[in-house]
DRENBALO-987776 format. One record per residue (C-alpha): x, y, z; residue number from 1; residue in one letter. Coordinates in Angstrom, 3 decimals, padded with zeros to 6 digits. Layout:
! DRENBALO-987776
+----------+----------+----------+-----+------+
!       xx !       yy !       zz ! seq ! type !
+----------+----------+----------+-----+------+
!        X !        Y !        Z ! NUM !    a !
...
+----------+----------+----------+-----+------+
This chain:
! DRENBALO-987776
+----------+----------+----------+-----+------+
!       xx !       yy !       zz ! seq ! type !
+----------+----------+----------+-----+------+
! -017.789 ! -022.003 !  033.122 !   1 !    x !
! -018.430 ! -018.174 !  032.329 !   2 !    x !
! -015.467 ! -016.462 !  033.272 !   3 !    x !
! -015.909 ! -012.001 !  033.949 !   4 !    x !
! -013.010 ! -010.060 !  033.795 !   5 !    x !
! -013.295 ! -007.007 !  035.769 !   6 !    x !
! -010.520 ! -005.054 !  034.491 !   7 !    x !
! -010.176 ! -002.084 !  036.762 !   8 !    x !
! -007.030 !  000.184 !  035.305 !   9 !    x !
! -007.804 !  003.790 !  034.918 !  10 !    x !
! -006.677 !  004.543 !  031.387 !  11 !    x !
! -005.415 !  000.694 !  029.588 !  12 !    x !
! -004.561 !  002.766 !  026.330 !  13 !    x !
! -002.032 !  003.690 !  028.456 !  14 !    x !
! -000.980 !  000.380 !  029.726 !  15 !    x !
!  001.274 ! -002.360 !  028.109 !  16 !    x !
!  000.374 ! -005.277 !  030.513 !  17 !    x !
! -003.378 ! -005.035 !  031.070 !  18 !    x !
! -003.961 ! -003.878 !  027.500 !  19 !    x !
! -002.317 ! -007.157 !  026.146 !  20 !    x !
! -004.314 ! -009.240 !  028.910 !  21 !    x !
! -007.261 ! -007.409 !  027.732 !  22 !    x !
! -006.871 ! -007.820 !  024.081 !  23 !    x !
! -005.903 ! -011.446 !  024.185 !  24 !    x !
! -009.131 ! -012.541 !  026.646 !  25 !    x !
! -011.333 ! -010.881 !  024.498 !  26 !    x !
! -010.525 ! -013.620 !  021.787 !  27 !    x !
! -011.253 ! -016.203 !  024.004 !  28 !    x !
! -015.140 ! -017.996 !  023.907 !  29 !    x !
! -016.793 ! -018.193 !  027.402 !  30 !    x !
! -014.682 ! -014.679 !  029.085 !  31 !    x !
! -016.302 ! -011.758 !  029.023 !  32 !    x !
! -014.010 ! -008.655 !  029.512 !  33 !    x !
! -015.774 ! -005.516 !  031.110 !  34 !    x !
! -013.204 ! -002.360 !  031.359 !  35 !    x !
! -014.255 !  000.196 !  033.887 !  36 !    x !
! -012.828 !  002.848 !  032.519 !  37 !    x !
! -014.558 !  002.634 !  029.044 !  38 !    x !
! -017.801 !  001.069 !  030.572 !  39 !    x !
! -017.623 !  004.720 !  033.042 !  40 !    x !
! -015.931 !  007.171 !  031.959 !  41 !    x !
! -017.715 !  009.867 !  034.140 !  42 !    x !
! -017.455 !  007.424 !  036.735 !  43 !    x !
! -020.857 !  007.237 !  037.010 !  44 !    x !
! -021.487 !  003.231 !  037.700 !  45 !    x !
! -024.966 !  001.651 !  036.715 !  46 !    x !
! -025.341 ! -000.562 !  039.602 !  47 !    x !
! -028.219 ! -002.789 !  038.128 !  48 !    x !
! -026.391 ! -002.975 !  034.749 !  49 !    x !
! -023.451 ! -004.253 !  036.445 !  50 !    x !
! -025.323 ! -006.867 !  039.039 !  51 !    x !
! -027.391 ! -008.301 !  035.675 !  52 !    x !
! -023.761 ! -008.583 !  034.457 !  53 !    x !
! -022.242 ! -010.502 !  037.723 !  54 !    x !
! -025.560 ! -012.797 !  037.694 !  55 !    x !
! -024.583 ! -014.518 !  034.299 !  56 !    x !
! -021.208 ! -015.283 !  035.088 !  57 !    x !
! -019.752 ! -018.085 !  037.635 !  58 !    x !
! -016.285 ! -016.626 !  038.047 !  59 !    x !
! -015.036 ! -013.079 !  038.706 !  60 !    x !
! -011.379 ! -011.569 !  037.975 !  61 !    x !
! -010.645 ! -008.735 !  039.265 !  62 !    x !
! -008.100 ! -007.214 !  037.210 !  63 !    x !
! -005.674 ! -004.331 !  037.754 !  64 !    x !
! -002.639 ! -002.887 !  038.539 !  65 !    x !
! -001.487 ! -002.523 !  042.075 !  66 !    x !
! -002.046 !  001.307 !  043.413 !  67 !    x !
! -000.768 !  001.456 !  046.820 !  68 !    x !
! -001.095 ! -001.811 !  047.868 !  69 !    x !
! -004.625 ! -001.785 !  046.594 !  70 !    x !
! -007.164 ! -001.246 !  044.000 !  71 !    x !
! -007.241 !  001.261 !  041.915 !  72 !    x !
! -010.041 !  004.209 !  042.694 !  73 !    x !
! -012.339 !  003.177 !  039.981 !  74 !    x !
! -012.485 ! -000.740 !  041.238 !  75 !    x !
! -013.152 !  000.542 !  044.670 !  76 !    x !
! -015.463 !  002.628 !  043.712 !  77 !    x !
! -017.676 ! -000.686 !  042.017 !  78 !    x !
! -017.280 ! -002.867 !  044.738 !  79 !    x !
! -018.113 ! -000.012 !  047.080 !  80 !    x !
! -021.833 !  000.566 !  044.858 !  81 !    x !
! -022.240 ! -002.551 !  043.120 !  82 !    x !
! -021.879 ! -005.233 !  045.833 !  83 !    x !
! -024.636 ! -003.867 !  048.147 !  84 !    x !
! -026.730 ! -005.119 !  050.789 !  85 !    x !
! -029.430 ! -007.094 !  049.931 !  86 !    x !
! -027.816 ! -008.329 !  046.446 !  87 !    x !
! -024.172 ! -009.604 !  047.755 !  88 !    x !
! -024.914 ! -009.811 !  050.980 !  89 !    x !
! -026.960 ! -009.763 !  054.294 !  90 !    x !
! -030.963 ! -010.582 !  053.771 !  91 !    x !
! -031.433 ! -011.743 !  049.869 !  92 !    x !
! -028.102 ! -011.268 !  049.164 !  93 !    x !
! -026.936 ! -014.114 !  048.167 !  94 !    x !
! -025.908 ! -013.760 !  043.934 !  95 !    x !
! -022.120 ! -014.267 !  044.443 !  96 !    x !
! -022.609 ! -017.295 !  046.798 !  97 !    x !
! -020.919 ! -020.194 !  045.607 !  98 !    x !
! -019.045 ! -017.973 !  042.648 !  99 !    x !
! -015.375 ! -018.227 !  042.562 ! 100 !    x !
! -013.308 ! -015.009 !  042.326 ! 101 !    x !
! -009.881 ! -014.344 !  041.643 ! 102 !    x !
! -007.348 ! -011.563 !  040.782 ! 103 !    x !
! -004.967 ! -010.790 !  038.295 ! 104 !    x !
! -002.797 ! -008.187 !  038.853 ! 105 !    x !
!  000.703 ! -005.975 !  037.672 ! 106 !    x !
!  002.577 ! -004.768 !  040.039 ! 107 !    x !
!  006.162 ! -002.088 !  039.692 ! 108 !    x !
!  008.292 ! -004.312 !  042.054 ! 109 !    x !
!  009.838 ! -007.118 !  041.270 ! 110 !    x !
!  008.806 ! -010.607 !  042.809 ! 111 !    x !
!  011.581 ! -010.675 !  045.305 ! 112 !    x !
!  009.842 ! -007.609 !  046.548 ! 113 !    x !
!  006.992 ! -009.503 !  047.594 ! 114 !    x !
!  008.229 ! -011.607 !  049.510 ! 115 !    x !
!  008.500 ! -011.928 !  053.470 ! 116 !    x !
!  011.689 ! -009.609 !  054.496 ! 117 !    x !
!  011.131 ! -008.467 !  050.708 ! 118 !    x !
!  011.298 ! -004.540 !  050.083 ! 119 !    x !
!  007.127 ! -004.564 !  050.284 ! 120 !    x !
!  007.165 ! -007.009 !  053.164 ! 121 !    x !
!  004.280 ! -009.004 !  051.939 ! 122 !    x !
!  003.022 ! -011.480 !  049.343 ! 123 !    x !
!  001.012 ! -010.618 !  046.678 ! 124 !    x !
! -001.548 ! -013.070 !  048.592 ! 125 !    x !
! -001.098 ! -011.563 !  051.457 ! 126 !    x !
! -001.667 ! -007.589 !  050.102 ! 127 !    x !
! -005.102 ! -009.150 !  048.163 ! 128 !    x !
! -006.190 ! -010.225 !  051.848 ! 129 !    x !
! -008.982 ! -007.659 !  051.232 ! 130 !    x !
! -010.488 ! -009.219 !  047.915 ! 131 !    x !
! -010.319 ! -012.655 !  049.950 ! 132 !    x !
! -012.156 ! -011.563 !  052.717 ! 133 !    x !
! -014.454 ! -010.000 !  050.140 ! 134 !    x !
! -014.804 ! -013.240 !  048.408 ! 135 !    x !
! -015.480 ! -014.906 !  051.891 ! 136 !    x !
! -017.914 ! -012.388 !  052.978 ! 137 !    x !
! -020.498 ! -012.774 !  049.820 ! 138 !    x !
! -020.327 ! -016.849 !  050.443 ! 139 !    x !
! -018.162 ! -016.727 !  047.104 ! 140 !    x !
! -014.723 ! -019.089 !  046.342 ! 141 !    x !
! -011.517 ! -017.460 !  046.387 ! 142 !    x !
! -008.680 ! -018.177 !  043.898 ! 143 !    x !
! -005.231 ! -018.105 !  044.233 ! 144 !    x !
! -003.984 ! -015.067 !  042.701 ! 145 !    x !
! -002.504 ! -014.048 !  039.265 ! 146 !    x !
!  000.158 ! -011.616 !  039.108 ! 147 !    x !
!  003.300 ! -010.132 !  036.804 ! 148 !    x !
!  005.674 ! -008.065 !  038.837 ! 149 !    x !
!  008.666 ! -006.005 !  037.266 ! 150 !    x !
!  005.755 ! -003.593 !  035.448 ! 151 !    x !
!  008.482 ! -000.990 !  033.887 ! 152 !    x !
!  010.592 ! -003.233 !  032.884 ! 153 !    x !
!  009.091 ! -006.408 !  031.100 ! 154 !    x !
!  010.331 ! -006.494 !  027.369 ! 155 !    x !
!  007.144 ! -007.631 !  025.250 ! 156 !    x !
!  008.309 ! -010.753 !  024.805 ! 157 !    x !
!  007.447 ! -010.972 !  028.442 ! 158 !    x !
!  004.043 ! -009.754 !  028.328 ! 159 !    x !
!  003.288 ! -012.130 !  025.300 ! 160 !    x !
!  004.552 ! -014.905 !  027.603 ! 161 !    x !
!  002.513 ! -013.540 !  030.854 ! 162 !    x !
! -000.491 ! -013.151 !  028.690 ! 163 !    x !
! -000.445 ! -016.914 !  027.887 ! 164 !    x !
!  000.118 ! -018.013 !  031.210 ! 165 !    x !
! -002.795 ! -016.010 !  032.429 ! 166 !    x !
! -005.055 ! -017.860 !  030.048 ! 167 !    x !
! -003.414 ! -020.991 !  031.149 ! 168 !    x !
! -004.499 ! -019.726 !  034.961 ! 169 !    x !
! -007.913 ! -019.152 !  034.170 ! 170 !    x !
! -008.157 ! -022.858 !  032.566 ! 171 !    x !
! -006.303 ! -024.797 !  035.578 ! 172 !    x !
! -006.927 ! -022.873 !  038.755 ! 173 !    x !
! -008.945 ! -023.876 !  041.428 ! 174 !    x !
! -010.621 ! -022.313 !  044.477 ! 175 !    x !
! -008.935 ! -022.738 !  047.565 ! 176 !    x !
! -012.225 ! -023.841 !  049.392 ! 177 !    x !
! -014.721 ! -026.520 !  048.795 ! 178 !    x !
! -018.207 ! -025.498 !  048.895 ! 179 !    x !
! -019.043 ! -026.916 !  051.952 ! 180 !    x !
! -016.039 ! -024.968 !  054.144 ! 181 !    x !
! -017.878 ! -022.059 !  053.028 ! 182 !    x !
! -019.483 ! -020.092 !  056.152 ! 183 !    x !
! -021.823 ! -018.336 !  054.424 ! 184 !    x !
+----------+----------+----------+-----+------+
């Protein structure tokens, strides 16, 4: 399986966590690793560049830190132009059916804070509900989620550790649907 890696963070020379992610998947035969931010720096996105790019691949991870409960601008900003009509979805659209896509994200709280009658209220699962539906909307298979919480304060013995259980992730996790529950 060919595995994308989306990584969506604004500026990783800046970032400990996705940085190491980065560095380590890049070492590893059959993931690709596309950063944003160094793919676009003028934010300018090449839409047909990137769909050519999503077309050779059979799973998607959507990596980034959380930005107000979200994505950050620049990943909004792709799925926004890349996943148009006619290529992910309606008439034609149909080159992320049967895909699986995931997330892997970093998040400032800690993992008690995501947690029902936690300080954020919410799972990480729950918060990601919009890159599920997405998933579910383009006829694509959604993975349970990836995450590292405690962003500020994780020594780098922790990061190490979080780096190899991402890998381990992306080698053992499976899509929450079958093919044929798919409605699109």
């Amino acid at each position: 399986m060919k595995t994308l890696i989306i990584a969506g963070h604004p500026d990783l020379n800046r970032s400990r966590i996705s940085k190491a992610w980065t560095e380590m998947l890049k070492q590893q035969m059959d993931i690709t690793v596309h950063v944003l931010s160094e793919a676009y720096p003028d934010r300018t996105i090449d839409i047909p560049a990137e769909q050519a790019l999503l077309d050779r691949h059979d799973r998607l991870i959507f990596q980034y830190p959380l930005y107000w409960y979200s994505t950050p601008p620049i990943l909004k900003q792709w799925f926004d132009e890349v996943l148009e009509y006619g290529w992910a979805f309606g008439p034609g659209g149909e080159h992320l059916k049967g895909k699986e896509i995931g997330i892997a994200i970093s998040t400032v709280g800690t993992a008690a804070s995501y947690q029902p009658g936690g300080y954020n209220l919410f799972t990480i699962r729950d918060i990601a509900k919009p890159v599920e539906a997405l998933a579910n909307y383009v006829g694509a298979l959604y993975l349970p989620p990836f995450s590292l919480h405690n962003a500020n304060h994780v020594t780098d013995e922790e990061i190490a550790a979080s780096s190899e259980a991402y890998l381990n992730h992306l080698k053992t996790v499976h899509n929450v649907k079958t093919p044929d529950l798919l409605t699109r």
